[in-house]
GUMI-16842 format. One record per residue: residue in three letters; x, y, z of N, C-alpha, C in turn. Coordinates in pm, 1 decimal. Example, Ala and Ser with C-alpha at 12.3 -4.5 7.8 and 13.67 -1.06 7.14 Angstrom:
<sites>
<site><zalo>ALA</zalo><n_east>1319.0</n_east><n_north>-569.0</n_north><n_up>780.0</n_up><ca_east>1230.0</ca_east><ca_north>-450.0</ca_north><ca_up>780.0</ca_up><c_east>1320.0</c_east><c_north>-330.0</c_north><c_up>780.0</c_up></site>
<site><zalo>SER</zalo><n_east>1285.0</n_east><n_north>-225.0</n_north><n_up>708.0</n_up><ca_east>1367.0</ca_east><ca_north>-106.0</ca_north><ca_up>714.0</ca_up><c_east>1290.0</c_east><c_north>3.0</c_north><c_up>787.0</c_up></site>
</sites>
This chain:
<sites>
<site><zalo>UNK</zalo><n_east>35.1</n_east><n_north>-115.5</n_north><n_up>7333.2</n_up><ca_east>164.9</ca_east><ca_north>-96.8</ca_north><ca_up>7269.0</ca_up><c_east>147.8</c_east><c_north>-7.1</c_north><c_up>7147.0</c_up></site>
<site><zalo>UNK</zalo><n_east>227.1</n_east><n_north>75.9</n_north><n_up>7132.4</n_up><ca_east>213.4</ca_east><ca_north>165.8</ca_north><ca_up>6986.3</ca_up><c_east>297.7</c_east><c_north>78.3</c_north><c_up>6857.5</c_up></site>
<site><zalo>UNK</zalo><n_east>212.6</n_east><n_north>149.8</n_north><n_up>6778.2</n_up><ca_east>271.1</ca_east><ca_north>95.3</ca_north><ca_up>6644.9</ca_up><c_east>406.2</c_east><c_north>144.9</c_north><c_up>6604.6</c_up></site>
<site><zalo>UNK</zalo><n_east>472.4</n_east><n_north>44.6</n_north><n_up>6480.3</n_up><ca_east>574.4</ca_east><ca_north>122.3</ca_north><ca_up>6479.5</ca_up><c_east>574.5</c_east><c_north>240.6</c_north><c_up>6404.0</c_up></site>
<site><zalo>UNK</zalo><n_east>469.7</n_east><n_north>259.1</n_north><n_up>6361.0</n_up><ca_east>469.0</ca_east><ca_north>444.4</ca_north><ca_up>6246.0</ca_up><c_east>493.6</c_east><c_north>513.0</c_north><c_up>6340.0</c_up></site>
<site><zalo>UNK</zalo><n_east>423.4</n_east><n_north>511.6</n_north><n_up>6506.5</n_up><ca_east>366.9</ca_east><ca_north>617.8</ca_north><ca_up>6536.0</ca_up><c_east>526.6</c_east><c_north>626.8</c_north><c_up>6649.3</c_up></site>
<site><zalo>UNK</zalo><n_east>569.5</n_east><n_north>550.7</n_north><n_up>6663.2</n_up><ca_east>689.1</ca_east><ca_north>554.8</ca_north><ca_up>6721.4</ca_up><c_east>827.4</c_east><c_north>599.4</c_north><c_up>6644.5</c_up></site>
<site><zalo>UNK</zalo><n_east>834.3</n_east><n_north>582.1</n_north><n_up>6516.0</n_up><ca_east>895.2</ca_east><ca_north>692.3</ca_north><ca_up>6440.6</ca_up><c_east>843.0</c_east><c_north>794.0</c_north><c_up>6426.0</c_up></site>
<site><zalo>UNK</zalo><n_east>731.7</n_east><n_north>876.3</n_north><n_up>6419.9</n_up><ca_east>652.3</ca_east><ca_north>965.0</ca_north><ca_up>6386.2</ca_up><c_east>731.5</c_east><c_north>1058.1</c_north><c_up>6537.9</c_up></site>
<site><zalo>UNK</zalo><n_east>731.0</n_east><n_north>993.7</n_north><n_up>6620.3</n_up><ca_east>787.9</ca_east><ca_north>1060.9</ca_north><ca_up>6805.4</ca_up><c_east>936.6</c_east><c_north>1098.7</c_north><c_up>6794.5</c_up></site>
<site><zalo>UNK</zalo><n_east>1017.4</n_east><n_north>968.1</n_north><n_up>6723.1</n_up><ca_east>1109.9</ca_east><ca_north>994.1</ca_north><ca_up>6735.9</ca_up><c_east>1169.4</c_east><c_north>1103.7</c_north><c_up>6608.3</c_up></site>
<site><zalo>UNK</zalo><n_east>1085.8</n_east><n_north>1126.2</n_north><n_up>6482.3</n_up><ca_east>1104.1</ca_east><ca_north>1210.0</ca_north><ca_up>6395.9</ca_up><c_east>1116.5</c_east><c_north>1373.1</c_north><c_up>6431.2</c_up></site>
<site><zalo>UNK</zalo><n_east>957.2</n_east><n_north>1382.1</n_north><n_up>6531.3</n_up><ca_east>896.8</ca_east><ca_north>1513.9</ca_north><ca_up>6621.7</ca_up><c_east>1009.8</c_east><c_north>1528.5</c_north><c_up>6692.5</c_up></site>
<site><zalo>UNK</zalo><n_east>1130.7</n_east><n_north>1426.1</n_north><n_up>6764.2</n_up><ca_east>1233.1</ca_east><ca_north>1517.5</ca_north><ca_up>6844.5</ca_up><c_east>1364.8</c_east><c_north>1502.0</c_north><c_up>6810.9</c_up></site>
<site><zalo>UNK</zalo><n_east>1344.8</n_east><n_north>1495.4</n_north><n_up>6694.3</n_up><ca_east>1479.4</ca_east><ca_north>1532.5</ca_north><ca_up>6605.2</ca_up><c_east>1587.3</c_east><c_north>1395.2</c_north><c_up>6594.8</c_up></site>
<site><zalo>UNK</zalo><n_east>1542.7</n_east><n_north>1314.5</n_north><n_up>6629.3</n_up><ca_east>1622.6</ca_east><ca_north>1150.3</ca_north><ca_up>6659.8</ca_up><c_east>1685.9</c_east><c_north>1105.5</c_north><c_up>6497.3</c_up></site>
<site><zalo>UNK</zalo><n_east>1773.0</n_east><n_north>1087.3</n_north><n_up>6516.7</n_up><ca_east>1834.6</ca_east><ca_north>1009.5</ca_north><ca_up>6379.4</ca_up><c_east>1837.1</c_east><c_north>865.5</c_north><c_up>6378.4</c_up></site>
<site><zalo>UNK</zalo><n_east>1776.2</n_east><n_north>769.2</n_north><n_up>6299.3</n_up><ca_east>1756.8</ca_east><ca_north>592.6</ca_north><ca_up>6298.1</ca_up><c_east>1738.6</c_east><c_north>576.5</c_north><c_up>6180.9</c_up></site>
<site><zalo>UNK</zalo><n_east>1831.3</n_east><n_north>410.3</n_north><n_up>6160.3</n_up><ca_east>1879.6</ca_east><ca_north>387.0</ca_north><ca_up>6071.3</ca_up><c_east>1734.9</c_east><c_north>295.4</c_north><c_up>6021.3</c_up></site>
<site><zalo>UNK</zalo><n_east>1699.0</n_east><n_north>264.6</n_north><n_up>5902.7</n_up><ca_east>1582.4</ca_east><ca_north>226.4</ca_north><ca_up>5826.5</ca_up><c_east>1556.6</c_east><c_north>63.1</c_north><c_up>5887.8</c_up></site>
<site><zalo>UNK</zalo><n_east>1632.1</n_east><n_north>-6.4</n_north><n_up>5953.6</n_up><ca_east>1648.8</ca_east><ca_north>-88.7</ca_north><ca_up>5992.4</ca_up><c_east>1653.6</c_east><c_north>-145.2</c_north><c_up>6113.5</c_up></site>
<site><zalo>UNK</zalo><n_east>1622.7</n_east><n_north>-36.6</n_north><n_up>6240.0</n_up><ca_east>1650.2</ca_east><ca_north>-49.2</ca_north><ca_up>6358.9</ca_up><c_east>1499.3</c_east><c_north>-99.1</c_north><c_up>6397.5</c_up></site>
<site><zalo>UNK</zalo><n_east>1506.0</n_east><n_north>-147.6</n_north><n_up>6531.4</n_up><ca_east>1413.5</ca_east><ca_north>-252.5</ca_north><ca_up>6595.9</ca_up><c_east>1295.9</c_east><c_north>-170.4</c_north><c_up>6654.7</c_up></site>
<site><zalo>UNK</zalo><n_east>1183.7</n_east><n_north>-167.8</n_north><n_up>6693.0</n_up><ca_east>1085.9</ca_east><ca_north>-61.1</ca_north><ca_up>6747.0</ca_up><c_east>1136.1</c_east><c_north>-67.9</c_north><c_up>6900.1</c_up></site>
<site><zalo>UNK</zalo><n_east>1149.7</n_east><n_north>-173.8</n_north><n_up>6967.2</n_up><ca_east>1220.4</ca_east><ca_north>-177.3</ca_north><ca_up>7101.1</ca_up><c_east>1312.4</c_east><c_north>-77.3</c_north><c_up>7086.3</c_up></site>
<site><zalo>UNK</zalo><n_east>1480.9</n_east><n_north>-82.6</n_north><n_up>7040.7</n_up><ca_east>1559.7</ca_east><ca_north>21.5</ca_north><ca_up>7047.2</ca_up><c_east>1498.0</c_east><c_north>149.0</c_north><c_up>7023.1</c_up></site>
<site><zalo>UNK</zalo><n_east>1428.5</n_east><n_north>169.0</n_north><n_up>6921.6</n_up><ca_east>1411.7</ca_east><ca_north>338.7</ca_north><ca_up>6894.3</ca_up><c_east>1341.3</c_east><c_north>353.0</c_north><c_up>6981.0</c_up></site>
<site><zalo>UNK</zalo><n_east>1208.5</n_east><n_north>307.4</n_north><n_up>7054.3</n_up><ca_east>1130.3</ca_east><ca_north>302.1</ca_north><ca_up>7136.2</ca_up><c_east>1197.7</c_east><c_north>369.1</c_north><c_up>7265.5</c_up></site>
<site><zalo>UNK</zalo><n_east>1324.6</n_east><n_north>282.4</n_north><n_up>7346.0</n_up><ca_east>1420.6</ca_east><ca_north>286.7</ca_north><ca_up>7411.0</ca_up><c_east>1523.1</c_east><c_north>445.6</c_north><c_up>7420.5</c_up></site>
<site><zalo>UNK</zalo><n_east>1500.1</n_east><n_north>451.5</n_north><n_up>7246.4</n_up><ca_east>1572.1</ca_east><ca_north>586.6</ca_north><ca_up>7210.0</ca_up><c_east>1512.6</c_east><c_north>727.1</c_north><c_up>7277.9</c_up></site>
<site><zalo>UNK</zalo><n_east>1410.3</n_east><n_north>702.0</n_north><n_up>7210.9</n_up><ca_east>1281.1</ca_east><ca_north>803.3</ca_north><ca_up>7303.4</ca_up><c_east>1282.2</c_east><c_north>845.6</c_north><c_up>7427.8</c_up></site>
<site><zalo>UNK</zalo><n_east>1273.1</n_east><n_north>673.8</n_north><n_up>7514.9</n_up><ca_east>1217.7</ca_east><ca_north>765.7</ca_north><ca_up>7654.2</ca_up><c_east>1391.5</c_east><c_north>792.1</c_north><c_up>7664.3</c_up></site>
<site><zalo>UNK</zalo><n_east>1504.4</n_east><n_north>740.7</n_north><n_up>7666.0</n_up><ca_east>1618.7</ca_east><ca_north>838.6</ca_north><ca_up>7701.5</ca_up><c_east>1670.2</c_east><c_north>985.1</c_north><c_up>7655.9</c_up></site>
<site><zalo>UNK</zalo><n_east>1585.3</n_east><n_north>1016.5</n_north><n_up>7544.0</n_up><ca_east>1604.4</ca_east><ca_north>1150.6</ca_north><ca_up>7524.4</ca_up><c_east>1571.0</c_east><c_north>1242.4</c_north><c_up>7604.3</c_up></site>
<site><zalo>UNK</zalo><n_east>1650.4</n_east><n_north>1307.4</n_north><n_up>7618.5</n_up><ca_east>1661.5</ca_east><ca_north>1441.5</ca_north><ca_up>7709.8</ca_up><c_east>1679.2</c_east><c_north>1558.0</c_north><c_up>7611.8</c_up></site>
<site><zalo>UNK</zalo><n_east>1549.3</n_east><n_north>1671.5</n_north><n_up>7576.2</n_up><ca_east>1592.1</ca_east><ca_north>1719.0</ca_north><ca_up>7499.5</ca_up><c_east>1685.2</c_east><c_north>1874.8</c_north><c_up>7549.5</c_up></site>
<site><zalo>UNK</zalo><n_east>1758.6</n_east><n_north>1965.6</n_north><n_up>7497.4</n_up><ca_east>1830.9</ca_east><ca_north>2022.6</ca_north><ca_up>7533.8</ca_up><c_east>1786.6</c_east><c_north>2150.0</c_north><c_up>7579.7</c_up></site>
<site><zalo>UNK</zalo><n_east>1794.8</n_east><n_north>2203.9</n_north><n_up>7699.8</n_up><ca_east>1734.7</ca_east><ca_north>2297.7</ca_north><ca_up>7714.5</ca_up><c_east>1746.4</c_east><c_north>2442.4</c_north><c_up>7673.8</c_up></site>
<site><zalo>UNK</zalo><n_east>1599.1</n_east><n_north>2521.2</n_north><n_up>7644.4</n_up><ca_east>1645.0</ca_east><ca_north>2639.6</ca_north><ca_up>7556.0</ca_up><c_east>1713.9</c_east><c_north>2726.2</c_north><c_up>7641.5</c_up></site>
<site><zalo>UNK</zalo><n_east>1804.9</n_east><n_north>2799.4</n_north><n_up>7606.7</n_up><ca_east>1907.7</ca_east><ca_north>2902.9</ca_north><ca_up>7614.6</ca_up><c_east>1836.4</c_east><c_north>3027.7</c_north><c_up>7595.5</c_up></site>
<site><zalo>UNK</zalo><n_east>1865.1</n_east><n_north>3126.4</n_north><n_up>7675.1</n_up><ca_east>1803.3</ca_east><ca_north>3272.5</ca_north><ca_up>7662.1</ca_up><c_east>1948.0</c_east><c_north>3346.8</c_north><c_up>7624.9</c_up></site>
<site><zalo>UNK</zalo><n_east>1953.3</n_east><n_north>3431.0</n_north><n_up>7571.5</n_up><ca_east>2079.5</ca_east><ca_north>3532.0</ca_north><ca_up>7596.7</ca_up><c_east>2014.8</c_east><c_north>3677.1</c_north><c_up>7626.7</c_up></site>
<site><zalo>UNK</zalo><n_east>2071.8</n_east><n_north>3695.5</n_north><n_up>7768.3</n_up><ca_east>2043.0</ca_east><ca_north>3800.4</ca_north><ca_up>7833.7</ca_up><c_east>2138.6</c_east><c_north>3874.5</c_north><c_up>7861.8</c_up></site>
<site><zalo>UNK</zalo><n_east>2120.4</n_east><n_north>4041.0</n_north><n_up>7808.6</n_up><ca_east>2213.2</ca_east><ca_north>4082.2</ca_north><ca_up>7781.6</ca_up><c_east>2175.8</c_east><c_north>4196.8</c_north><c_up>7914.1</c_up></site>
<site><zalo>UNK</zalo><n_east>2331.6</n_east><n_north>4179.2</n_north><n_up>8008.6</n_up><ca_east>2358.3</ca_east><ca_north>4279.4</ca_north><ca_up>8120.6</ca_up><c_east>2340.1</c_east><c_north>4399.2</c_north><c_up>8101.6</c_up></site>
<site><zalo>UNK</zalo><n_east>2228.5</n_east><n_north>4489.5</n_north><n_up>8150.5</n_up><ca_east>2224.4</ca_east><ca_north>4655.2</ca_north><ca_up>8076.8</ca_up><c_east>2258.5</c_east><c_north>4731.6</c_north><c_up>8240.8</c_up></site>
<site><zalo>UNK</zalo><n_east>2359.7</n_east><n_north>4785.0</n_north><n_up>8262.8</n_up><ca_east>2338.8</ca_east><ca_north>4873.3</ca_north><ca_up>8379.6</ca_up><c_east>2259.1</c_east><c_north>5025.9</c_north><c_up>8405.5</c_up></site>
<site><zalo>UNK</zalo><n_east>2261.0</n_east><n_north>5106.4</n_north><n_up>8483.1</n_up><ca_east>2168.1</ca_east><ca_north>5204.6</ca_north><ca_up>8534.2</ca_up><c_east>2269.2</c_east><c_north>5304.8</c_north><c_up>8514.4</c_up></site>
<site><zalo>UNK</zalo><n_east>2430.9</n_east><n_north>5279.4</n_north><n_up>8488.3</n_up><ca_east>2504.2</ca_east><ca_north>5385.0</ca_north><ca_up>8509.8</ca_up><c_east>2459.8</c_east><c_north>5496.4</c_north><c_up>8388.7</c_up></site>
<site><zalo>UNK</zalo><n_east>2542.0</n_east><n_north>5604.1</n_north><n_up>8434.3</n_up><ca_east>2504.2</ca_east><ca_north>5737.4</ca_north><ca_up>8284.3</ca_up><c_east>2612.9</c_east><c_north>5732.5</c_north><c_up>8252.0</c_up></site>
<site><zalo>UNK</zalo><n_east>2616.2</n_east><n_north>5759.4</n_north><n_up>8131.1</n_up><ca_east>2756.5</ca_east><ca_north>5765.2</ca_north><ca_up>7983.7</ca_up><c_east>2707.3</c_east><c_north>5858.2</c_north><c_up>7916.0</c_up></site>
<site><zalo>UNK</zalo><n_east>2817.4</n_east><n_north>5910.4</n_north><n_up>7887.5</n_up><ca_east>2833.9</ca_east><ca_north>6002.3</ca_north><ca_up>7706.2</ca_up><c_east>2830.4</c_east><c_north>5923.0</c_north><c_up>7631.4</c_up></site>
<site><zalo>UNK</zalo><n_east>2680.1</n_east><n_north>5953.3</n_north><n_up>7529.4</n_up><ca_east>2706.3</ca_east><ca_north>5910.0</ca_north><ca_up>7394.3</ca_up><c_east>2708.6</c_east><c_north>5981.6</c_north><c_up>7276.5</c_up></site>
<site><zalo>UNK</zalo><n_east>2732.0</n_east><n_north>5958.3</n_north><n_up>7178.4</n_up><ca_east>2778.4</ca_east><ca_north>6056.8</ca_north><ca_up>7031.1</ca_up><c_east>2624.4</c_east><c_north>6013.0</c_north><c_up>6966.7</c_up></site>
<site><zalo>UNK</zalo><n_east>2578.2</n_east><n_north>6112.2</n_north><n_up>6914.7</n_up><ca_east>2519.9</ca_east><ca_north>6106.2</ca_north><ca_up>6777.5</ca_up><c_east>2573.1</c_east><c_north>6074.6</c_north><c_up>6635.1</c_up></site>
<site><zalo>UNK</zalo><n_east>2588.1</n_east><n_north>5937.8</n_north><n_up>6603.4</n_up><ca_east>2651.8</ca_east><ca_north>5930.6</ca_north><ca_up>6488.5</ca_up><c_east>2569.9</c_east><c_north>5916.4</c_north><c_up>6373.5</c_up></site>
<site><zalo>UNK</zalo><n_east>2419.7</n_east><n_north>5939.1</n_north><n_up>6388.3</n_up><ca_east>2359.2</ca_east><ca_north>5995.7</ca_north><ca_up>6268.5</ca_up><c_east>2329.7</c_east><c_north>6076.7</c_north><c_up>6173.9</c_up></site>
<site><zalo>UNK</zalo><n_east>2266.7</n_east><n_north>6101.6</n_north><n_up>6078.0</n_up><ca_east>2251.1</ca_east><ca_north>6251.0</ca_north><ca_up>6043.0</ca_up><c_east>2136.3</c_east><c_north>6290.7</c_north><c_up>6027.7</c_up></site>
<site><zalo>UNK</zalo><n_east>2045.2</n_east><n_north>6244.3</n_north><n_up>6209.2</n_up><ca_east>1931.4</ca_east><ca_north>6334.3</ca_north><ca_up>6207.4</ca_up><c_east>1943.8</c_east><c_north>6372.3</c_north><c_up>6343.6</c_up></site>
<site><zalo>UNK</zalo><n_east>1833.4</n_east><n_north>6441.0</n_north><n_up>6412.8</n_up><ca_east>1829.6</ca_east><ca_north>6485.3</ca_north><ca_up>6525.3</ca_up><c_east>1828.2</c_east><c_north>6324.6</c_north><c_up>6639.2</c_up></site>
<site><zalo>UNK</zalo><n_east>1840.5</n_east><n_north>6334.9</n_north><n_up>6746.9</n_up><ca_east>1791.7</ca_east><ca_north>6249.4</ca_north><ca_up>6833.4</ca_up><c_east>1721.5</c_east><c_north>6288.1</c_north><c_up>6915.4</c_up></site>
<site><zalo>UNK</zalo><n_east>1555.0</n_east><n_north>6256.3</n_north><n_up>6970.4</n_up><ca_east>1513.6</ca_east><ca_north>6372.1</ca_north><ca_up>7091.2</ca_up><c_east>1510.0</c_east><c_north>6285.5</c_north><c_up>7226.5</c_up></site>
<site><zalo>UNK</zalo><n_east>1571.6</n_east><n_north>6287.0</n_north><n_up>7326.7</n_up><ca_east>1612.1</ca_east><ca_north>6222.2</ca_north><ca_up>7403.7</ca_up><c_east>1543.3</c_east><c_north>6276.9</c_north><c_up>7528.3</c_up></site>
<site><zalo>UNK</zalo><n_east>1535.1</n_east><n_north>6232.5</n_north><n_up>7692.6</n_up><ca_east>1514.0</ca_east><ca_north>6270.8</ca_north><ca_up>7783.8</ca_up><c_east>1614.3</c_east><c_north>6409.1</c_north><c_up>7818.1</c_up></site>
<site><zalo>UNK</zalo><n_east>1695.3</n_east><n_north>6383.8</n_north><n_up>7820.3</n_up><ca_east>1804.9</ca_east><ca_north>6484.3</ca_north><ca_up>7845.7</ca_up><c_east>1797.1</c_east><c_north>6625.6</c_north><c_up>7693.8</c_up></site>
<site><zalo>UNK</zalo><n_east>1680.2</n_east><n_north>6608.1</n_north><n_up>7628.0</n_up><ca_east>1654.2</ca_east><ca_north>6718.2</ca_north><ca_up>7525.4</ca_up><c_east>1698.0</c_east><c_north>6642.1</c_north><c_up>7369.8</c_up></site>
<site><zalo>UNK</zalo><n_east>1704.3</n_east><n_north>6758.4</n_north><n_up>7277.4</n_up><ca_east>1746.8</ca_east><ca_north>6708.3</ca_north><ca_up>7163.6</ca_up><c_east>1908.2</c_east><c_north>6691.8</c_north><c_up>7088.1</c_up></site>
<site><zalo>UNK</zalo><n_east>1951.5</n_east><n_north>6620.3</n_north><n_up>7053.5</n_up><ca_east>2066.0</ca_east><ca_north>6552.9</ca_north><ca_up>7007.9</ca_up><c_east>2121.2</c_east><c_north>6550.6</c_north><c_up>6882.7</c_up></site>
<site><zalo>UNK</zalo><n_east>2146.7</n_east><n_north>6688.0</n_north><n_up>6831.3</n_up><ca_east>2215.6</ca_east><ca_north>6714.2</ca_north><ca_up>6682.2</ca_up><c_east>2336.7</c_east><c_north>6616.9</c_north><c_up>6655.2</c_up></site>
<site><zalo>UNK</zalo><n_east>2318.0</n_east><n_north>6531.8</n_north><n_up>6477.5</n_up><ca_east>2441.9</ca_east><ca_north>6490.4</ca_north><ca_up>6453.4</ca_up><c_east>2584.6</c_east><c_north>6520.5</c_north><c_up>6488.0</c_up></site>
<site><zalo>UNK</zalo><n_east>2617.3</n_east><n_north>6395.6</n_north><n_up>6558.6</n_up><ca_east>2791.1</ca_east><ca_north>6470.5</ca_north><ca_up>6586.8</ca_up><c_east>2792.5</c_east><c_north>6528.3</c_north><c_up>6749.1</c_up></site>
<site><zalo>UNK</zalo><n_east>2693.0</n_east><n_north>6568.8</n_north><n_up>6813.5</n_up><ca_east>2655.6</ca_east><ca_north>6603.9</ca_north><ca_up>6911.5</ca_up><c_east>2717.0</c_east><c_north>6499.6</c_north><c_up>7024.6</c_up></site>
<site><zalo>UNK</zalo><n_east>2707.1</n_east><n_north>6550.3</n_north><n_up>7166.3</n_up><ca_east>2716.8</ca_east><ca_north>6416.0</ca_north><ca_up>7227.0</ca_up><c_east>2603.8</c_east><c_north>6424.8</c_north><c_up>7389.8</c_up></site>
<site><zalo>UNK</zalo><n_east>2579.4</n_east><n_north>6314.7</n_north><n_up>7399.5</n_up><ca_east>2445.1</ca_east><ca_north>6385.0</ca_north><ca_up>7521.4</ca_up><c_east>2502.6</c_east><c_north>6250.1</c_north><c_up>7572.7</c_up></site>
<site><zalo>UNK</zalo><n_east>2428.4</n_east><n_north>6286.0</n_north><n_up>7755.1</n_up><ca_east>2437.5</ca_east><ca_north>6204.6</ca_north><ca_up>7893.1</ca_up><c_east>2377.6</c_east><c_north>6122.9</c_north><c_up>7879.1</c_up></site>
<site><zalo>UNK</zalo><n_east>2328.1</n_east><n_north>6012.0</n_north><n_up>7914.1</n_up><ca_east>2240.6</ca_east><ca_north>5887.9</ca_north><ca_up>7930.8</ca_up><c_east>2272.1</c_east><c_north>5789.8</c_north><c_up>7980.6</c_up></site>
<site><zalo>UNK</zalo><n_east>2126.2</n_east><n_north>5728.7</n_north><n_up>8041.7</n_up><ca_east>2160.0</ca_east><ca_north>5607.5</ca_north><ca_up>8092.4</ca_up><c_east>2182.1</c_east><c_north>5506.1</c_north><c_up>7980.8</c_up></site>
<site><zalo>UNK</zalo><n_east>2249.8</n_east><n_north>5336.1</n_north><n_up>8056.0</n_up><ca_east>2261.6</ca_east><ca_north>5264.3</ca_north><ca_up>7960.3</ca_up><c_east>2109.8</c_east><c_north>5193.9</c_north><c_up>7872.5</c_up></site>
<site><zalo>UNK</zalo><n_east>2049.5</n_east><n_north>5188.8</n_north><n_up>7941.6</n_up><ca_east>1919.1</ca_east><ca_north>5136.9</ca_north><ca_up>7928.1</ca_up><c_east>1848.9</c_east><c_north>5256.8</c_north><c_up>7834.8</c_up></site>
<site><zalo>UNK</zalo><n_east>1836.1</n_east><n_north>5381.5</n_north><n_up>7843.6</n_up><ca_east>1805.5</ca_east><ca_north>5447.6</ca_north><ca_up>7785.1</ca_up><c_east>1833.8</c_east><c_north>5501.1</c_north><c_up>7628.4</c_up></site>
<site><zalo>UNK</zalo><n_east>1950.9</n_east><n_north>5450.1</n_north><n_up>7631.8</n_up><ca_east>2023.0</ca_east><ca_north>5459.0</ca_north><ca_up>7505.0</ca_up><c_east>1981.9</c_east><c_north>5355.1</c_north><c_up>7402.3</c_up></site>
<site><zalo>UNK</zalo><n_east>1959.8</n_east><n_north>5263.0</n_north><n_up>7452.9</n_up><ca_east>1896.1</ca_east><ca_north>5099.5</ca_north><ca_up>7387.1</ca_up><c_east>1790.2</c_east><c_north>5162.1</c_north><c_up>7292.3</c_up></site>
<site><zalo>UNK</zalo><n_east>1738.6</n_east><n_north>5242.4</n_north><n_up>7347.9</n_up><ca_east>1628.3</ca_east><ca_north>5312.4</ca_north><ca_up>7286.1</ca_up><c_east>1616.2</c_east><c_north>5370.4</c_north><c_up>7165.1</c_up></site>
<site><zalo>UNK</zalo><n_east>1758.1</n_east><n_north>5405.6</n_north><n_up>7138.9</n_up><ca_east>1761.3</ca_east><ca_north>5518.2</ca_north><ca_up>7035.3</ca_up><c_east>1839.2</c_east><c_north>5488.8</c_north><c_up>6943.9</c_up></site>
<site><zalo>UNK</zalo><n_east>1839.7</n_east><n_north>5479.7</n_north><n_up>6808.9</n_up><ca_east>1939.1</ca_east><ca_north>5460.0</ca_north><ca_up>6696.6</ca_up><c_east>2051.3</c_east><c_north>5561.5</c_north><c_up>6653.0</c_up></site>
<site><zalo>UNK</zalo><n_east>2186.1</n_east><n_north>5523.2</n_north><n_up>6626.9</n_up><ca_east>2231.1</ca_east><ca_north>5605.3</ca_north><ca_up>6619.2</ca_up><c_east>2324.9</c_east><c_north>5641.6</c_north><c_up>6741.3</c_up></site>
<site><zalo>UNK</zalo><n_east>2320.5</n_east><n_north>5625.5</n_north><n_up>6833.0</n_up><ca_east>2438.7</ca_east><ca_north>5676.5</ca_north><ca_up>6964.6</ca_up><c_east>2502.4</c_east><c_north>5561.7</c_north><c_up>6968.4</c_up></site>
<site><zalo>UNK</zalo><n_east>2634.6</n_east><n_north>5633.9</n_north><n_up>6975.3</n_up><ca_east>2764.8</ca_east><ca_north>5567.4</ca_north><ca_up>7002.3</ca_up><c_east>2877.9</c_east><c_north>5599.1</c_north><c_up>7106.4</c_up></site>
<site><zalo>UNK</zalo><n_east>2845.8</n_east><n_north>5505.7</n_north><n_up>7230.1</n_up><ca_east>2905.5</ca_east><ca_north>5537.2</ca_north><ca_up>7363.2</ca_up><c_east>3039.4</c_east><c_north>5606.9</c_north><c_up>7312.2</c_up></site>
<site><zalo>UNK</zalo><n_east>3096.6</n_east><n_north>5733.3</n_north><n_up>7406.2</n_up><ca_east>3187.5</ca_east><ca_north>5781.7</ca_north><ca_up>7390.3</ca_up><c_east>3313.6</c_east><c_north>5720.9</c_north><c_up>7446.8</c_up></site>
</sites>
């Protein structure tokens, strides 16, 4: 049987809230029903299509499709653009 430090010490490690007073059975209890929440990715949809984008910086951009004067606007893929600071889909 574990002690009770080490059974708050578990329920501390997964974020459990208990009141100074609760029984080692219940928190014990608390434990194995935790389910903790699963991590979340955010994955962001990039497609293959080509777009006009603007140079809205004020330096060059040198891109696959060549180089990209401020104010300028060049072809690209979406994925490709990720790449580069400064372009702003047209």
């Amino acid at each position: 049987m574990l002690d009770f430090q080490e059974i708050k010490r578990d329920a501390d490690a997964l974020g459990l809230s208990y009141r100074s007073d609760i029984k080692p059975e219940t928190l014990l209890k608390r434990i194995q029903n935790h389910t903790p929440a699963p991590d979340l990715k955010v994955v962001e949809v990039v497609s293959d299509s080509v777009l006009t984008f603007k140079n809205t910086s004020k330096r060059n951009i040198f891109t696959s499709n060549g180089r990209c004067s401020p104010n300028d606007t060049v072809v690209l893929t979406e994925v490709e653009s990720l790449t580069h600071k400064g372009l702003e889909l047209c």
